[in-house]
N, C-alpha and C positions, 0 to 999 in steps of 0.2 A: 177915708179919702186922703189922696197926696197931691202934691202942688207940685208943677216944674218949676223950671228956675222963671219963669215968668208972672209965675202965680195964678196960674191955672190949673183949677181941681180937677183931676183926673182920678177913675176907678182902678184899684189896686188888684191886680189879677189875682185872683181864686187857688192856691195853690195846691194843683192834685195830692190825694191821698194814696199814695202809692206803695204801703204794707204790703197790701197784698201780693201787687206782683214781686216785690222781693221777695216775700217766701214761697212763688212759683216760681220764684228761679233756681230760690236755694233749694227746694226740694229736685226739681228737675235736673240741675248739676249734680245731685247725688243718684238721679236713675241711670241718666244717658251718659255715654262715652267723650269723653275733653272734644272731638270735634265735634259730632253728634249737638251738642250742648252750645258748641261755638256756633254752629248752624241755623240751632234753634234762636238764639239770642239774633245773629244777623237777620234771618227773617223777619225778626218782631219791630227789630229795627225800619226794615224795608217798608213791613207792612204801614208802619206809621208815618213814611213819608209819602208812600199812596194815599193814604188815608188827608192826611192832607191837601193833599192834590184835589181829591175827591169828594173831599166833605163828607168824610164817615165816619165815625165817633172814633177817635184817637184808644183810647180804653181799650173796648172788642177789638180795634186792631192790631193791638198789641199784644193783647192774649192770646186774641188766634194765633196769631204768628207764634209765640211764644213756646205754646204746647199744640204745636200744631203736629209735630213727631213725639207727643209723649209715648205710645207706645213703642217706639222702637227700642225701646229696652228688651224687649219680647223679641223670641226667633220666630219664624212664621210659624211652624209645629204649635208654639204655643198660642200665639195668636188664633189658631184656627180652634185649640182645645181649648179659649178662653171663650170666643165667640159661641162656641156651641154650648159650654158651661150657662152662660147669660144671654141666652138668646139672640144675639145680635146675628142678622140673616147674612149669610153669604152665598150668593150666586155661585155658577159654576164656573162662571168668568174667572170671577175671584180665585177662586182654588186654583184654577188654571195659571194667575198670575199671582201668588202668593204674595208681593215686596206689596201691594196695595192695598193689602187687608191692615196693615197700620191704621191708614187713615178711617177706613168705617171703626174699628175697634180703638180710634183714638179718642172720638166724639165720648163714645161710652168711660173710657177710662179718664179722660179730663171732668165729666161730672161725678164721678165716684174718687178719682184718687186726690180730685184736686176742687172740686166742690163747686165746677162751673154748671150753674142752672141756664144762662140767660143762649136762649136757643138760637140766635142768631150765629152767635160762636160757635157751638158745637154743630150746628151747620157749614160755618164756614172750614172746621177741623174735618167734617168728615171727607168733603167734596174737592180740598186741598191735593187728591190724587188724580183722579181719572174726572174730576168736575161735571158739571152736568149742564142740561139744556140750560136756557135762560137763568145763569146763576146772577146774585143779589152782587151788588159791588161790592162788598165786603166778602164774598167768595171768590169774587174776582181778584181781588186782592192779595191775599192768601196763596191761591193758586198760581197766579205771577210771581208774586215774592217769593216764594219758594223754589221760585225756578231761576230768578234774577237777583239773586242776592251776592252780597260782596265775596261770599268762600267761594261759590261758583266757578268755573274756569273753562270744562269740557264744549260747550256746543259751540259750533261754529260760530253761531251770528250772533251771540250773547250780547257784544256793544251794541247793533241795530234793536233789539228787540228790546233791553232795557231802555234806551233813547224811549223807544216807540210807549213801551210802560207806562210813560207818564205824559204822553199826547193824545194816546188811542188805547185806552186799556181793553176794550173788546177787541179790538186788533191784536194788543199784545195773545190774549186770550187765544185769538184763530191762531196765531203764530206758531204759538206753541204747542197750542195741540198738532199742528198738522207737522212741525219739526219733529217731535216726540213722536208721534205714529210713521214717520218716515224713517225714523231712525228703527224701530221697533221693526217695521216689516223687513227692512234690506238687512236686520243681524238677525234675524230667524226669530225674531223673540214675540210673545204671545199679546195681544191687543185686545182689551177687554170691549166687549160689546158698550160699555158705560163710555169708554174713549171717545168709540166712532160715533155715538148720539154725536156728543159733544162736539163732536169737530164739525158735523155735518150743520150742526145749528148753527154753528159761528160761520161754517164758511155759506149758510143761506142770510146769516143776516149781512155780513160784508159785501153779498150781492146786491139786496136789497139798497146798500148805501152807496152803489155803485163800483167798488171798492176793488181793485185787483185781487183774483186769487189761482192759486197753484195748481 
């Protein structure tokens, strides 16, 4: 116990054990690419100030975020020969949309390359792309921060929707998914069946809450 200057005994904070994620950084800076890596580390970042917001175990969310791209060391080619090596299933969706098969194949490769058991995590790693119906707020997480992190720059409404991040994280959620699938239909580019769940959950529960949508 410690005393302020008043002499009042106050409990002395706990202070994390954080080994481990240094040597998931250090290994992951030697898979991924100098931005790739910057990336990674800004989401983890992110994720932990959601996490806060949200009352979700600071740790998980930082690892997710952390190795949430660990596969993209991998080109899709390999990705799709590792997946089928190790069983991890891919749709046709997937094939169809190669740059998403990271995230299923990252779940897998975060408990083998880097010795993550605890399933909430590598739930939140895999779902981190195309997400799914009613995801767990620590997938929600993830899946935002990934998309609202500080490297960021491309989407048009990125200062609205980060704002919104950390007001409405299921909002953020609709946002994004229905940004992301707008952008994907009007440049020709392929939208996985797993997207449109997704979007269509969020834009029926935003209804539900009365909530404008697009």
């Amino acid at each position: 116990m410690a005393s302020d200057k008043n002499g009042k005994k106050k409990m002395d904070e706990e202070k994390p054990d954080l080994s481990d994620i240094y040597e998931y950084r250090k290994k992951l800076k030697k898979l991924l690419k100098p931005d790739r890596y910057e990336h990674s580390l800004s989401v983890s970042f992110t994720c932990i100030c959601l996490a806060m917001k949200y009352g979700v175990d600071l740790y998980k969310a930082e690892v997710a975020g952390l190795l949430h791209d660990c596969a993209k060391q991998f080109s899709n080619q390999e990705l799709i020969k590792l997946c089928d090596k190790e069983g991890v299933e891919l749709t046709e969706d997937m094939l169809k949309a190669p740059q998403v098969i990271h995230s299923v194949y990252g779940a897998e490769y975060a408990r083998k390359a880097f010795g993550i058991k605890d399933m909430e995590i590598l739930s939140a790693i895999f779902y981190h792309t195309l997400g799914c119906p009613e995801m767990s707020v620590l997938e929600e997480i993830v899946f935002v921060a990934d998309y609202i992190e500080a490297r960021r720059y491309k989407a048009e409404r990125l200062p609205e929707i980060r704002r919104m991040a950390f007001e409405d994280l299921d909002r953020a959620v609709y946002e994004i998914n229905h940004d992301t699938i707008s952008y994907l239909e009007e440049s020709g580019g392929f939208v996985c069946k797993d997207s449109y769940d997704t979007y269509h959950y969020y834009k029926e529960l935003m209804k539900k809450r009365g909530l404008p949508i697009k």
